[in-house]
SEPATI-960887 format. One record per residue (C-alpha): residue in one letter; x, y, z. Coordinates in steps of 0.02 Angstrom, whole numbers, plus 50000, padded with zeros to 5 digits. Layout:
N
+-----+-------+-------+-------+
| res |     u |     v |     w |
+-----+-------+-------+-------+
|   A |     X |     Y |     Z |
...
+-----+-------+-------+-------+
// end
This chain:
195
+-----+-------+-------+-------+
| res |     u |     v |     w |
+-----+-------+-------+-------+
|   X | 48597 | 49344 | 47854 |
|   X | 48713 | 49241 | 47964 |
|   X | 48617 | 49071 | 48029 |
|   X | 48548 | 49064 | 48212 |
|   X | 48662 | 49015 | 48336 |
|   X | 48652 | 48891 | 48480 |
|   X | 48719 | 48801 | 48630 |
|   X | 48659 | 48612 | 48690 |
|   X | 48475 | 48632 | 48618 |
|   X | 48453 | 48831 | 48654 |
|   X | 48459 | 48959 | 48554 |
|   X | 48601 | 49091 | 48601 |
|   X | 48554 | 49281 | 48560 |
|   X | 48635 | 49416 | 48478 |
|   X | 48624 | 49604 | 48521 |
|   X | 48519 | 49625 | 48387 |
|   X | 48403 | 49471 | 48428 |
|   X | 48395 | 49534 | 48597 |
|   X | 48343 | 49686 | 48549 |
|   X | 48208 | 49623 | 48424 |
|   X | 48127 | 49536 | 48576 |
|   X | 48135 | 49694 | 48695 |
|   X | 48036 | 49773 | 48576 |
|   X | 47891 | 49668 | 48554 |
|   X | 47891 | 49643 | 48751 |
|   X | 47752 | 49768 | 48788 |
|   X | 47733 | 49721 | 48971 |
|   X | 47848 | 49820 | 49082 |
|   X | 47882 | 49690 | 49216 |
|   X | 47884 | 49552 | 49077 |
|   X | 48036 | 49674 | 49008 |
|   X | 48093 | 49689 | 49155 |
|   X | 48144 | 49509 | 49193 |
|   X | 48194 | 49454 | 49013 |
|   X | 48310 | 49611 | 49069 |
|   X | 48371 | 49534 | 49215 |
|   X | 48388 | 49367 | 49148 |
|   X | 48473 | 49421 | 49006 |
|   X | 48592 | 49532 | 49089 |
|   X | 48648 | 49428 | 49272 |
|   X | 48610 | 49242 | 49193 |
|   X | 48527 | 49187 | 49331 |
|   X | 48439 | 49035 | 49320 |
|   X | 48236 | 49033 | 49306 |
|   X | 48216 | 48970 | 49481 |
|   X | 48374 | 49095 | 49562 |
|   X | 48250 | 49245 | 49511 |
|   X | 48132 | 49197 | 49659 |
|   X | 48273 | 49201 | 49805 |
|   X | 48326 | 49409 | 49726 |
|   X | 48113 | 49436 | 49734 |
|   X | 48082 | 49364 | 49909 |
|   X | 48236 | 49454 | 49953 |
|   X | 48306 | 49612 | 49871 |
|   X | 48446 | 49623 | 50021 |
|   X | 48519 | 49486 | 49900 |
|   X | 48595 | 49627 | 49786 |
|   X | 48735 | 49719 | 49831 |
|   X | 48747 | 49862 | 49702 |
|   X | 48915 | 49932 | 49769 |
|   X | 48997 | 49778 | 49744 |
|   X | 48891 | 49744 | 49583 |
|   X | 48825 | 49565 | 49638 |
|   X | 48706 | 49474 | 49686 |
|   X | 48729 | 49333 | 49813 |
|   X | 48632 | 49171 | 49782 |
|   X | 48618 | 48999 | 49867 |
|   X | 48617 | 48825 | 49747 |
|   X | 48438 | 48780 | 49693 |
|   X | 48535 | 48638 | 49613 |
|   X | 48554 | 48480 | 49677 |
|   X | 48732 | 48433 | 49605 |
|   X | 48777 | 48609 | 49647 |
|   X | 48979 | 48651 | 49646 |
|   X | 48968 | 48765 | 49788 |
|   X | 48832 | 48804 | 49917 |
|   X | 48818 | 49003 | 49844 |
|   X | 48901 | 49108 | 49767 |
|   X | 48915 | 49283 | 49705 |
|   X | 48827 | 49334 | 49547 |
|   X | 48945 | 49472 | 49461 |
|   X | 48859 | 49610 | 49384 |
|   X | 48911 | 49720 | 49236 |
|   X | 48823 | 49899 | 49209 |
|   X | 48656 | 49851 | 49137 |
|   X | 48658 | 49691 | 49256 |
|   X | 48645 | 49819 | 49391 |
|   X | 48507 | 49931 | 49301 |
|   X | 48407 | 49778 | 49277 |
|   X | 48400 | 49720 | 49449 |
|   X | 48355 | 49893 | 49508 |
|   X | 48212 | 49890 | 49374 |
|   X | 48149 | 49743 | 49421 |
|   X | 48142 | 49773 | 49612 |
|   X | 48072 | 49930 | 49584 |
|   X | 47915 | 49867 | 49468 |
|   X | 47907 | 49733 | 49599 |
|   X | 47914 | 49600 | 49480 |
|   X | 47895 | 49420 | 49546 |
|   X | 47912 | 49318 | 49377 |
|   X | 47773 | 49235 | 49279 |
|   X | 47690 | 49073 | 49376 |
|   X | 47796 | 48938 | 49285 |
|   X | 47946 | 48918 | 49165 |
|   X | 47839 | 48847 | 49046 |
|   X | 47704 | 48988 | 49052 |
|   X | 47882 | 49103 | 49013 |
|   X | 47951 | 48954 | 48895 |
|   X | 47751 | 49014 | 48802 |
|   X | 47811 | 49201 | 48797 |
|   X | 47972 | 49175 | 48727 |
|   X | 47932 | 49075 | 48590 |
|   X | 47786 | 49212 | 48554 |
|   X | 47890 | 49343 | 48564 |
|   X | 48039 | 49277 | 48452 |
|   X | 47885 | 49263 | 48329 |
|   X | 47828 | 49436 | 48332 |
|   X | 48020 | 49482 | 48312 |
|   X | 48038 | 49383 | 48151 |
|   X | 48178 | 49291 | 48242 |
|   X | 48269 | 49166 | 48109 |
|   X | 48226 | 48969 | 48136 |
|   X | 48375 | 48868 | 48207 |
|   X | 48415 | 48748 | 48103 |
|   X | 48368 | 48575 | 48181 |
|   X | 48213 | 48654 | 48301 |
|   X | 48045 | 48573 | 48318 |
|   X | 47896 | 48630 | 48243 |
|   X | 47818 | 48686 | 48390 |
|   X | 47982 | 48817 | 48438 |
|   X | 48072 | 48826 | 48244 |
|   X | 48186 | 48987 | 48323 |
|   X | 48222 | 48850 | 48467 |
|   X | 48237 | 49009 | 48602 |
|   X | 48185 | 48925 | 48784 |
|   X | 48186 | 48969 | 48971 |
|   X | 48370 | 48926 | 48963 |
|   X | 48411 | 49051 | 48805 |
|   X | 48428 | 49206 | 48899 |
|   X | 48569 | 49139 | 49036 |
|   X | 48675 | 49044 | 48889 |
|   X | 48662 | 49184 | 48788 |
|   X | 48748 | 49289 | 48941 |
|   X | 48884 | 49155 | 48990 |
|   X | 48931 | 49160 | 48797 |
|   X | 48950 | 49345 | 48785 |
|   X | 49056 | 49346 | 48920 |
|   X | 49174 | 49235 | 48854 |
|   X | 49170 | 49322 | 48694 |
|   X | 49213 | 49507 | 48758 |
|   X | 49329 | 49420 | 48901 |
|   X | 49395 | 49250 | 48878 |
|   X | 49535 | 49272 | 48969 |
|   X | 49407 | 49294 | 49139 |
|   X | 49344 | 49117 | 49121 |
|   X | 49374 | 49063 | 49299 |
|   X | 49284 | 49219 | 49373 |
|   X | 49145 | 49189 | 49234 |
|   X | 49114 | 49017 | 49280 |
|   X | 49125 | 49051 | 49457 |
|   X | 48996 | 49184 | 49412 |
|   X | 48871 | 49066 | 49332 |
|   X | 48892 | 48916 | 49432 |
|   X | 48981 | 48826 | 49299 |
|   X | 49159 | 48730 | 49297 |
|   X | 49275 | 48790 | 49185 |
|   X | 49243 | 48635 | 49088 |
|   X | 49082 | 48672 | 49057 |
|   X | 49117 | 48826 | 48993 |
|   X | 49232 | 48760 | 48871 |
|   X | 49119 | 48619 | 48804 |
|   X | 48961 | 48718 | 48794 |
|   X | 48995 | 48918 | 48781 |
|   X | 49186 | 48969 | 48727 |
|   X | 49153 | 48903 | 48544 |
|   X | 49003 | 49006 | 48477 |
|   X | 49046 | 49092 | 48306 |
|   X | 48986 | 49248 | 48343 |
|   X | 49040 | 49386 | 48196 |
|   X | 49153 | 49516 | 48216 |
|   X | 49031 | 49641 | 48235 |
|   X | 48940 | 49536 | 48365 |
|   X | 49082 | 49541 | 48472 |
|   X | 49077 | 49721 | 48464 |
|   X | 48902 | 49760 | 48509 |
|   X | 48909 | 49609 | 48641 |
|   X | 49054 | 49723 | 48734 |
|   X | 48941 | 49848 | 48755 |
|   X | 48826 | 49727 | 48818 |
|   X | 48916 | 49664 | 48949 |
|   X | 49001 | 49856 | 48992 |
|   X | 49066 | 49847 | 49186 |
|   X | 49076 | 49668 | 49212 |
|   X | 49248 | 49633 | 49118 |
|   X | 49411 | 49730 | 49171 |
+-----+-------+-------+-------+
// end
């Protein structure tokens, strides 16, 4: 079994690990926003701005339009590009209503349960307290590096995408070793958003 990959502290999924977790999430609107985490990288504190309002997504032009939460924001806003099951998971999750737990660290609690009841490996290096290392910040890493790993040669509209700088994006996300077969499944993943 290949070791546990990761990016600046946090764990970075693979299909399969992402998988594992969906399955031992048995709460459909806790589902629903690893979902939509996992499949628009939004930040944590973005999800709030799509709940209080849904006219936000735009699912002809598969995006969702978000204003900076950060301080040293790039840009202002900008558009949140959507592949196939990016769109699916926003519908899902503004049709269950979902408004996200009450804190990142009560969801920061739920991941590391839930990578527990998946049997997810350690990553090497973790604390005791989180040995698979997954955290609030896991599920939109995870989606930046898939991107670059079915579409590298889209790294300006990725970054764009994810509020990043191209830099960024190179020093953090363009050099996990995902396997072969990885890259494979995590094209089906991200289905719709790459040309």
């Amino acid at each position: 079994m290949p070791s546990a990959l990761s990016c600046a502290g946090s764990r970075v999924l693979t299909p399969t690990e992402a998988d594992e977790l969906r399955t031992v999430i048995s709460k459909p609107s806790s589902k629903a926003l690893f979902d939509l985490l996992l499949y628009t990288g939004l930040r944590y504190s973005e999800v709030a701005q799509l709940a209080a309002d849904p006219a936000v997504f735009d699912e002809e032009r598969k995006k969702i339009a978000i204003r900076s939460t950060k301080a040293k924001a790039k840009a202002p806003a900008r558009d949140v590009r959507l592949g196939d099951r990016g769109r699916a998971a926003v519908r899902t999750f503004l049709e269950l209503g979902v408004k996200g737990p009450s804190s990142p660290s009560s969801w920061q609690q739920n991941l590391i349960r839930w990578a527990d009841l998946a049997g997810l490996a350690p990553l090497p290096g973790a604390t005791a307290s989180n040995p698979t290392g997954i955290t609030v910040r896991t599920t939109r890493k995870t989606w930046e590096s898939w991107l670059l790993a079915a579409c590298p040669a889209e790294i300006t509209r990725i970054t764009y995408s994810q509020g990043h700088s191209e830099t960024t994006a190179l020093k953090h996300y363009l050099n996990i070793s995902f396997m072969p077969e990885e890259v494979e499944a995590i094209r089906r993943e991200v289905a719709g958003w790459c040309p």
